[in-house]
N, C-alpha and C positions, 0 to 999 in steps of 0.2 A: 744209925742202924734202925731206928723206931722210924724214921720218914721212909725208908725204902720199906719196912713193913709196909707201912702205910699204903704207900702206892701199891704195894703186891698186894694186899686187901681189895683195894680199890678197884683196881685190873681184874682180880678175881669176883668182885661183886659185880660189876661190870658185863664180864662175861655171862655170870651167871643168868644176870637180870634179860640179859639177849638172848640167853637159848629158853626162859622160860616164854618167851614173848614171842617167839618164833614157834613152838610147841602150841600158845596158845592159841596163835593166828591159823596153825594147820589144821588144830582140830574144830576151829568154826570153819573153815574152809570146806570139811570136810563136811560137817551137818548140812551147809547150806548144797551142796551138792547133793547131797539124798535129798533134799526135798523138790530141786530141781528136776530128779530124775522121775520124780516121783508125780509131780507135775506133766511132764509130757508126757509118760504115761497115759495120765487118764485125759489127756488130749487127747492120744492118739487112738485110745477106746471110743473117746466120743465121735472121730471124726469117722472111725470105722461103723459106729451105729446109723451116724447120717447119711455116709455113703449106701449104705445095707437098704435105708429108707429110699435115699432119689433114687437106686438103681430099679426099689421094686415098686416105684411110681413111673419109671419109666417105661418097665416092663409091661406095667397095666395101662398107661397110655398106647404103647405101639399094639398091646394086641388090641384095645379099643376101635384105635386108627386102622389096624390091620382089618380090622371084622367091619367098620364102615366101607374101605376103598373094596372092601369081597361085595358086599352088599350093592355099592354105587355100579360094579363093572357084572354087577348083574343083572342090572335092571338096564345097563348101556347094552348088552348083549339081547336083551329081553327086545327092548326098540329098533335095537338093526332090525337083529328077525323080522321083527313086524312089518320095519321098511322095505325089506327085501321081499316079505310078502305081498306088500303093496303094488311093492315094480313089477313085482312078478305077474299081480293081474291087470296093472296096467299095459302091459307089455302082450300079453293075452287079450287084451281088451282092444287096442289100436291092430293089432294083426286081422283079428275080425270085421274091426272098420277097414282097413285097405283094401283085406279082401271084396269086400262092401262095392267102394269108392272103385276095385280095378273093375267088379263087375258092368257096373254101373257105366264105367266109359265105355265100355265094350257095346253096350247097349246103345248109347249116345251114338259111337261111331256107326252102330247098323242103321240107327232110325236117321243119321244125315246121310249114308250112302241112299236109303231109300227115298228119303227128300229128294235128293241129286237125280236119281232116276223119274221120280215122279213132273220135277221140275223139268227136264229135259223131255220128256213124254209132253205137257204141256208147253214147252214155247214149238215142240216139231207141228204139234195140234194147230197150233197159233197159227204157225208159219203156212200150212197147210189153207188155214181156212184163208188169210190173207192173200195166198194166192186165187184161190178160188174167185174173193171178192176181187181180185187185183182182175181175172181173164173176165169177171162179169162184166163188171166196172168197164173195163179196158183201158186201166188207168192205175200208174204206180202210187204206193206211198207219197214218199213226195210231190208228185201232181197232183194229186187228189187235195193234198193241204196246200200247196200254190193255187188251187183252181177256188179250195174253197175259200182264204183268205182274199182271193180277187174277188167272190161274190160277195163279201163282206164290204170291201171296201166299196166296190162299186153301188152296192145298196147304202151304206152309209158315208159317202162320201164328203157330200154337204156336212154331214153332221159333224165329222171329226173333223172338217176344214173349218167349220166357221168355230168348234170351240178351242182349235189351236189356235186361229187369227185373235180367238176373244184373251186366252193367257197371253198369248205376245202382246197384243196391244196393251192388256192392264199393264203389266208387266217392264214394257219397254215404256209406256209414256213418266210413269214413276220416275223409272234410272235416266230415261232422256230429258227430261225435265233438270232432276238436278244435275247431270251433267253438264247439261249444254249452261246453266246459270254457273257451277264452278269453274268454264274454260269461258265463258265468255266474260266473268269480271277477270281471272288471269288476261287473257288476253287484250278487255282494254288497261290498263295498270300496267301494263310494259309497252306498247304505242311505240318501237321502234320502228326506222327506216326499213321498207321492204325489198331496197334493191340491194343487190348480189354485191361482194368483193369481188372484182376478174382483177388475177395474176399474169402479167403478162409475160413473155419469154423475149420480148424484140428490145432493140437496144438503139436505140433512134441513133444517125449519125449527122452531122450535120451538110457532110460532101460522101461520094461515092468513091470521093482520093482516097481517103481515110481505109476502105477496105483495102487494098496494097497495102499502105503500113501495116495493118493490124494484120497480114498473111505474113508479111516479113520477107526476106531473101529465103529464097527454097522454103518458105512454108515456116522459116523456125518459130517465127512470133505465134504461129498460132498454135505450133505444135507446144511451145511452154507452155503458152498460157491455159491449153486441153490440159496439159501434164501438172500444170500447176491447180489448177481447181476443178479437175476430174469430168467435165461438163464437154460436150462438144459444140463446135461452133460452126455454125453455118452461113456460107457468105454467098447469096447467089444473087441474082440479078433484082430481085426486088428492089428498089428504088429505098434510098433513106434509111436502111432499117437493116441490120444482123440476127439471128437469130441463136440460144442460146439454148441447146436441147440438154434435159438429163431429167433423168426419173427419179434425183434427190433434191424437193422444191429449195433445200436450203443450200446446199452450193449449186444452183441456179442465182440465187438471189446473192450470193458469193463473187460470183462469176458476173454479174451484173451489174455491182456495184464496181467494182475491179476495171471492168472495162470501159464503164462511165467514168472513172476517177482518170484511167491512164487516153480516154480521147480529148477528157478536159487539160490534159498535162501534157499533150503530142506530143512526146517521148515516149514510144512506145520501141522496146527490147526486151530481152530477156532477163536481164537485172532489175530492170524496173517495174518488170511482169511480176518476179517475182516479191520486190515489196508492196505491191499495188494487191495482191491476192492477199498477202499477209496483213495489212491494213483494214482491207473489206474481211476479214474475218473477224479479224476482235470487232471492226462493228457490228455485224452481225450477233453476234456470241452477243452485243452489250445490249441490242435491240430482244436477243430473242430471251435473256433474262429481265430486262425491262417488260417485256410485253407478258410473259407469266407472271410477275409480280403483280402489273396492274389489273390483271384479268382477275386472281386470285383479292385482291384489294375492293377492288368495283363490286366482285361478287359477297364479301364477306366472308370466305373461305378463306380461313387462319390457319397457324399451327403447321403450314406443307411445308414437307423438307425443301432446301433450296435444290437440290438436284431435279424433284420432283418438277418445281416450277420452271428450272429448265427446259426438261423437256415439253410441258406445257407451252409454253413459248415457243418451239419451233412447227408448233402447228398455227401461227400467223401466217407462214409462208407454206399452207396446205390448204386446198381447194377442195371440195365437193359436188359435184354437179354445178360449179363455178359460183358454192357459196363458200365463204371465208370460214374453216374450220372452228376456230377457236373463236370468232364472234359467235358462230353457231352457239359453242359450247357457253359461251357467257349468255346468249339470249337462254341457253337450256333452263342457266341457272336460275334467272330471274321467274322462267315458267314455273320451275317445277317448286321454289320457294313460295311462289302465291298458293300453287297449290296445294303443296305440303300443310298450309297456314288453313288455309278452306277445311281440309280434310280432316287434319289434327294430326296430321302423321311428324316425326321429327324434320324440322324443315333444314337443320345443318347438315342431316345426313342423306336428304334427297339434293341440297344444295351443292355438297359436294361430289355427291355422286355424278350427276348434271355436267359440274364442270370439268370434271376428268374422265367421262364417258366415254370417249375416241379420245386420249390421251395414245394409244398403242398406235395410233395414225401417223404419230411423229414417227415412226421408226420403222411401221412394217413394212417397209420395203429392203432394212438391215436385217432383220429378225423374220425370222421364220413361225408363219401362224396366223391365225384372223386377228383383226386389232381390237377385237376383245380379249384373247387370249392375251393376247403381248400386252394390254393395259392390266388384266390379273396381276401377271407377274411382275410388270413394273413395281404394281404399287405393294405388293405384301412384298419385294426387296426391300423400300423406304418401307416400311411398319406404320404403314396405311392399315385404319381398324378395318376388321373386317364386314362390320356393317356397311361402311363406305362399299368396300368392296362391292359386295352383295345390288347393293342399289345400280352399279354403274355396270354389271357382267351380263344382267338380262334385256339391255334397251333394244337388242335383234332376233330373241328368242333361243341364244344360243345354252342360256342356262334359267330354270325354273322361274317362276316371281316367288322369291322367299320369303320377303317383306312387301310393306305399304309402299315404300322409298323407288323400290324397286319398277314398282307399280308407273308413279308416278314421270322417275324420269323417261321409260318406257314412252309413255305419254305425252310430255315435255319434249321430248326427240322427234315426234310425229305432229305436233304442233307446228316446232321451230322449222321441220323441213318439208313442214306439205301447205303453208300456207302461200298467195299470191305473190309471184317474184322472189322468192328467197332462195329458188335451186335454179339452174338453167339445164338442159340434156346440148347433145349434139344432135343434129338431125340423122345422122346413122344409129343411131341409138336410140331414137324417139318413133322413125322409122318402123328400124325392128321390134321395138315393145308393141307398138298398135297390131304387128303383124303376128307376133304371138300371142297375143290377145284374142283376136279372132280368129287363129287357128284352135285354139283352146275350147272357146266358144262352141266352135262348128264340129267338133271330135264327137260330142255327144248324138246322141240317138233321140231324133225328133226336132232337133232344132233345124230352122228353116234357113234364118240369113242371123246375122251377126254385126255388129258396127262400135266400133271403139270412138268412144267422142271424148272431150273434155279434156284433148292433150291428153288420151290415155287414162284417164283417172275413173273414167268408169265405160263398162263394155255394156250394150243393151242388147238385146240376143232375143228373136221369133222363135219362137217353136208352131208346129203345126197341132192346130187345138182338134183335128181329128185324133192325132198318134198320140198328146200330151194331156192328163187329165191338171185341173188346179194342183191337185196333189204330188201329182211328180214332177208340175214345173217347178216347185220349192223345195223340190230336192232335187233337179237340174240345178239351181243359183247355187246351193250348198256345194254342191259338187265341183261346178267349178269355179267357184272361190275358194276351194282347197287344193283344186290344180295350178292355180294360180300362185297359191301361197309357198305350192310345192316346188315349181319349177321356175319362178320369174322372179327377177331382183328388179325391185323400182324402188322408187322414194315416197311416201306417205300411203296411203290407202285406196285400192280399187272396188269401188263400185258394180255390184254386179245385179242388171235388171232383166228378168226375164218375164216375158211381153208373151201373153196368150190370149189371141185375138179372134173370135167367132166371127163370120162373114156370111152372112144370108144374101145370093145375088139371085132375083127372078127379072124374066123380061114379059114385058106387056107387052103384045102385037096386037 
């Protein structure tokens, strides 16, 4: 009974000890709360005083800023004004100038209409008196200045001839001198053979039997072998000899070899015509690139395409006035290389210009054009420089002298084919240049007789020295030696002398 006391004591002390402890806890709970509140409180006084402060620092900053930005856009207002005052009398001010400037034209245009009139009153004045002098005179403008430059010259005649004769002669003996020493060491330093290549067209046989076969039964053998190398063949009575026409030298020489091979082989038919054609052609083809190569080799001209030198080659079997093309063009080369060397000009590109000069000769009779043209275009299709070019386009006057090169082979060209024995003409053709020569001669006014000498190479021409003064026979020569140049095609250079000859005849009885 005392132990369950106990614990009912216990229990009851217990309890008690927890409601006091819980009573105690509440009422600090409760103090620390009033001082808490009591705390934010006077936070929230102070935060209201500071706010109360920045609001009325702000307020005194904006009206500050406020009373600056009034002040700044009144002084920005103050300055328009100003400027617009400005425009305003600048604008005032340029109105007064145009008006000014419109006057002023106005003025301008009266005092050049009054010019215009005044100058028109003066040339009618002019014209007036000119005529007056014209019916005194009896003698127009232009007469008057023909008549008085003829007394001019006739009073000063002597004088302005002998000081032209005096600049030509300083003049020319200079360039002649060194000319004639730079073509005369060219020319000895190349000392080649002076006669011609002649290409012939006949075809020796060695019997007159031989023409039958080579006609064939009804014609057939000759008709293939026309048909087979494009040439025609001519078999007439001449003795010993065929003849083998076409106006392409290289199947002539085709046609030539072909027909030499098949009368060496008396088999001659149309099978065998046509291997015997095909045979002479690869020879040829292997002659006419042989013969470019060594042309190009001999001359020191490197570097050409091989097509190029092909066609180089087939000007072996091309004639000129019955000189050998392509020796031509090798002797060009070796000229216009000394000279090039004399001169100082580049000597590989006068040398090569030289040797493919009439290269367009192998063809123009396929191609259409002069064979300078057709050599232009050959050689810029191979990617021939165009300085080469340049040098080899002007050797007949058909284009500019651009360069020294140009110059030269120009020069080299008239060397190689006007010197003794190197060209031959026909006598129909030699003929008629002497006869145009001295029809040429005799056209002019004053000349008396005329006569073409030197195989044509130079024409000498009388004038009558009543009608011709010294002064107009030198410009008679001029004149026609540009009729010459104008209308006649010859090979190297003509000579032109014209002869004014005074004759005092008295007889003593």
């Amino acid at each position: 009974m005392s132990l369950k006391v106990v614990f009912l004591l216990l229990g009851a002390a217990l309890a008690a000890g927890v409601a006091v402890g819980y009573y105690l806890r509440l009422i600090i709970a409760l103090g620390k709360r009033g001082s808490m509140e009591l705390e934010i409180k006077e936070l929230m006084v102070k935060a209201q005083e500071e706010a109360k402060k920045i609001l009325l620092s702000a307020e005194n900053q904006a009206a500050s800023t406020l009373k600056e930005a009034r002040v700044e856009i009144k002084e920005k207002e103050e300055a328009v004004k100003k400027n617009e005052d400005r425009l305003i009398k600048k604008e005032d001010l340029l109105d007064r100038r145009q008006a000014d400037v419109d006057k002023q034209i106005e003025e301008v245009k009266t005092k050049i209409a009054e010019v215009k009139k005044i100058k028109e009153k003066v040339d009618q004045m002019e014209k007036e008196k000119r005529s007056e002098i014209e019916k005194v005179a009896r003698l127009s403008e232009e007469e008057a200045k023909t008549e008085l430059y003829s007394a001019i010259e006739r009073k000063h005649e002597d004088d302005i001839l002998a000081r032209m004769q005096k600049l030509e002669r300083n003049g020319e003996e200079r360039l002649e001198k060194k000319a004639q020493e730079i073509l005369t060491t060219a020319i000895q330093r190349l000392g080649n053979s002076v006669s011609p290549d002649i290409l012939t067209t006949f075809v020796n046989i060695p019997s007159d039997e031989l023409k039958g076969k080579i006609i064939g039964k009804e014609g057939r053998n000759i008709k293939a072998f026309e048909r087979a190398t494009g040439v025609e063949i001519i078999v007439d009575d001449t003795p010993g000899s065929i003849t083998i026409s076409s106006f392409d030298p290289v199947r002539r020489q085709i046609a030539r070899v072909a027909l030499e091979n098949l009368i060496l082989d008396g088999r001659i038919q149309p099978a065998k015509i046509e291997g015997a054609v095909e045979k002479a052609t690869q020879e040829i083809s292997k002659i006419i690139k042989e013969k470019g190569q060594q042309a190009a080799y001999e001359c020191g001209v490197l570097n050409l395409d091989q097509r190029v030198l092909a066609i180089l080659g087939r000007l072996h079997f091309r004639t000129s006035y019955g000189q050998n093309v392509l020796q031509h063009s090798v002797e060009m080369t070796h000229i216009a290389g000394m000279l090039a060397e004399e001169l100082g000009a580049n000597v590989a590109v006068a040398k090569a210009g030289a040797l493919m000069h009439d290269i367009g000769k192998a063809v123009d009779h396929e191609v259409q054009g002069t064979h300078v043209e057709i050599g232009r275009r050959i050689l810029q299709k191979f990617g021939v420089s165009e300085e080469i070019i340049k040098a080899m386009q002007a050797h007949h006057g058909e284009y500019p002298y651009e360069t020294p090169e140009s110059i030269i082979v120009q020069v080299a060209d008239a060397i190689s084919g006007s010197r003794p024995g190197a060209r031959r003409d026909t006598v129909e053709n030699y003929l008629k240049r002497l006869e145009e020569l001295e029809t040429i001669a005799t056209s002019f006014k004053g000349v008396e007789k005329a006569y073409a000498i030197s195989a044509g190479r130079e024409i000498r021409v009388f004038v009558t020295p009543s009608d011709v003064t010294d002064l107009e026979a030198k410009k008679i020569a001029q004149d026609i030696a540009r009729r010459i140049e104008a209308e006649m095609k010859y090979p190297g250079e003509i000579k032109v002398a014209v002869i004014r000859e005074t004759r005092v005849i008295e007889y003593a009885r």
